[in-house]
Structure formats: C-alpha cells, structure tokens
N, C-alpha and C positions, 0 to 999 in steps of 0.2 A: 443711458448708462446701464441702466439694468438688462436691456434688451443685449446687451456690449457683452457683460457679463454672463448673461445665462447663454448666449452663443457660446460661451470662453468655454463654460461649466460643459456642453453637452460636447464640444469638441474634446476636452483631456479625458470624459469619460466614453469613448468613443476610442481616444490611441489607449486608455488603461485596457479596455477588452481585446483588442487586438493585442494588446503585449500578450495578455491571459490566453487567448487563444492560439499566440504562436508558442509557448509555453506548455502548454497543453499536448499540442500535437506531437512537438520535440520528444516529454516523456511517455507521451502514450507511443511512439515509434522504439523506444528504448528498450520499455517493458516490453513488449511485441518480440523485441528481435532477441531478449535475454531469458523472455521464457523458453521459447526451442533454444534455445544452448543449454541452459541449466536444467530443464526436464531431462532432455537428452541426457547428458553428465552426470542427473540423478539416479536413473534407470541403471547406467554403465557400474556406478557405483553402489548400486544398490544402497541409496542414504534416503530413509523416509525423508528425514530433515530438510535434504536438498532437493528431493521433487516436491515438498510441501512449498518451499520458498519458491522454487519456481511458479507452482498453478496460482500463490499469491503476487507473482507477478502479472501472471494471465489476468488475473482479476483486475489489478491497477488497472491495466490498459482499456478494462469497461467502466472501471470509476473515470479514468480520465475522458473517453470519450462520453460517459454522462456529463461529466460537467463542461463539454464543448457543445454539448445540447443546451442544456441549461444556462448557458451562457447568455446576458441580455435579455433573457425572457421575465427577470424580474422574481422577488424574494421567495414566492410561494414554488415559481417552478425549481427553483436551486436548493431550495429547502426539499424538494420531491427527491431532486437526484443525490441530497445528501444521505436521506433516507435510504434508497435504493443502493446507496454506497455502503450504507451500516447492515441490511441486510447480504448482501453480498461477505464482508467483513465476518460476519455472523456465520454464515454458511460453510465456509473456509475453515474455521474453527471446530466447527462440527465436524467436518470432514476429516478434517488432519487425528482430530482425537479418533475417528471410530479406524482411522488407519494405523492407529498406535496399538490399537489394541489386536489387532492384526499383528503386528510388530513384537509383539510381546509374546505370545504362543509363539513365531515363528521368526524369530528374530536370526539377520544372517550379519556377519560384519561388516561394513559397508568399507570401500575404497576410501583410506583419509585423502590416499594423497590427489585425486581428483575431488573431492570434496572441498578440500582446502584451496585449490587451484581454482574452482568452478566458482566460491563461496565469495573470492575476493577478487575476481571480474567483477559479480553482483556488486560485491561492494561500493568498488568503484563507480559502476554504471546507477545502481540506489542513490549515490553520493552528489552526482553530477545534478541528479532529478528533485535532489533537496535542497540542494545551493538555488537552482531555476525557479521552485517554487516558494522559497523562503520570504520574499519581500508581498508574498500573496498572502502569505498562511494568516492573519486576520483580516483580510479584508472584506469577506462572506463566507456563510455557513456553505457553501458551495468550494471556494477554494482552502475553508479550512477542514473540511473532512478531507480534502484531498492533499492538503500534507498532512494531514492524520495518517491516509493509507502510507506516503514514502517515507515518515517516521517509520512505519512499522517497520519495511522493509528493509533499512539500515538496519535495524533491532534483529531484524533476523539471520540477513548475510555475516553480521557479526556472532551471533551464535550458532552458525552452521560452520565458519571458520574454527570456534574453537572445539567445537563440537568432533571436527575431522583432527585437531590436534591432541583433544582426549581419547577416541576410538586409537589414532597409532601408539599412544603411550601405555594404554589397558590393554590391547586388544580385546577389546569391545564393543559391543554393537551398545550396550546401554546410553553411551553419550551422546549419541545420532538418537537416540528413544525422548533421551532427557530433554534436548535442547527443540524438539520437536514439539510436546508436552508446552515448552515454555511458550513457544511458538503460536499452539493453540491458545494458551491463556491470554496473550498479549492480544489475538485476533477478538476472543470475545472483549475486553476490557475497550478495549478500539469500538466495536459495535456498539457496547451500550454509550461511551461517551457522546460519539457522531449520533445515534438517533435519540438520546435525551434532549440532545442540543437541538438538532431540527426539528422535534417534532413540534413542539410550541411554534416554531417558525412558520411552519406548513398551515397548521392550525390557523394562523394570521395573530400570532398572541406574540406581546413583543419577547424578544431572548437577544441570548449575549450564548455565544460560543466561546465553549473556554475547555479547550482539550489540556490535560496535565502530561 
C-alpha cells in the first residue's frame, strides 16, 4: 500500500511539473513576442513609461525561462533562480530611474494615443499570463517570484495606459515621467520581497514566501 501510494505521489508530481512547464513556456513565448511590439511602439512614441514596460517584459521571458531550469531540480536550485529573478527585478529598477532622469532635463511629449493602444494589448496579453500562472503562485519560491514578476507587469500596463490618458489631457510629457518613477518603485519593492524570501531558501534555512 505504501509502495501504491508513493508511486500515486511521484506520478501527480511528475503531471504538476509538466502543467508548470507547459505554463512556463506559453508566458515566456508571450512576453517574447510583446516585448518587440511594445519597445517598438515605445521608441515610435517616444514614452519612457512604455519602453520601460517593454524591456520589463524582456526580463520576464529570462525569469520564466529560469524557472524552466529550475524546474525539478529541487528547493535549493529554485531558490537560486528566485534569486536571480530579484536581481534581475532589481536591475530594471535601476535602469528605468537613471532613464528618468534623462527624461527629466530632456523630456519630449510622448504619443498618448499609441501609448494607450500599445499599453492595453500588454495588458491584455500581462492578463492572460496571470490567470496561467495563478493556481502556481504558492506553490514554490520558484513559481511564486514568478507571479511576483506578471503582478508587476499588470501594475505597469495599467499605468502606462493611464499614464497616455494624462499626457493627452495635460499635454504633458510629466505623466509618462510619473508613472514610469512608479514603475521603478514597484520593480525595487518586487526585488527586495523575492530575494528576502529565497534567500533563507537557498541558504537550506526553512522559509515561507509571502509576496504582499
């Protein structure tokens, strides 16, 4: 009977990886194909905001193919690629802000109405990639950083849409500056939660992930 049962056990965790890894692949092809659209659309429009959310798409698509590495390799290596996810997260944050501040001495109005257009494709396609990974996001510090990053990026398509609907109402470039700024905060806030949470994991020290 026991023998019955730990076969049962290693067969359902065996189709759970395979859901995670066909899950995986889905959003990491998504973010792939939405960042050359939204860069692109960014550029056209000249919107920090919207090439910031784009390159945080690029980034998804290495957090998700980390955690298709880290897949089945067990708590220490998925605890690694969480890590590597909040670094990453981290980075992005940094970037966006030393481009705001570029933005700021040299700041040009950005296109709302591709902005707005470009922002709620993302949305959309952000949307689809959170619903996929929703029934994952506690089940490891590997699959909950990784709806940590498609949180983010709802949070951001949503403020780059409103962001193109304050630039056409001001004419202003500052609401593309603002929501870009937010953008940044949200990426550091994301880093430190994801690598507070793994590091103890990586370490071999027990933890609990728990992104707010």
């Amino acid at each position: 009977m026991d023998d019955c049962c730990s076969k049962k056990g290693e067969t359902l965790s065996r189709l759970a990886q395979g859901d995670q890894r066909r899950v995986l692949v889905i959003v990491m092809i998504i973010n792939i194909v939405m960042f050359f659209a939204e860069f692109g659309a960014g550029v056209v429009a000249q919107s920090t905001a919207l090439m910031a959310d784009s390159v945080d798409m690029l980034g998804d698509a290495f957090v998700y193919a980390l955690s298709l590495y880290a897949l089945a390799r067990g708590a220490r290596w998925e605890a690694g690629a969480a890590l590597a996810k909040g670094l990453v997260i981290l980075a992005f944050g940094a970037g966006i802000i030393i481009d705001l501040m570029w933005k700021v001495q040299n700041g040009v109005q950005p296109s709302s109405g591709v902005m707005m257009a470009m922002s709620s494709v993302a949305l959309v396609a952000n949307g689809i990639c959170l619903s996929l990974l929703w029934r994952f996001r506690t089940l490891n510090v590997n699959m909950s950083s990784t709806f940590e990053c498609s949180r983010n990026d709802v949070v951001s398509n949503i403020g780059v849409l409103v962001a193109g609907g304050l630039v056409a109402f001001f004419a202003s470039p500052w609401p593309d500056i603002f929501v870009a700024a937010v953008i940044a905060l949200v990426f550091l806030r994301s880093a430190f939660n994801v690598l507070t949470s793994a590091w103890p994991v990586f370490r071999g020290q027990p933890g609990k992930v728990q992104f707010d």
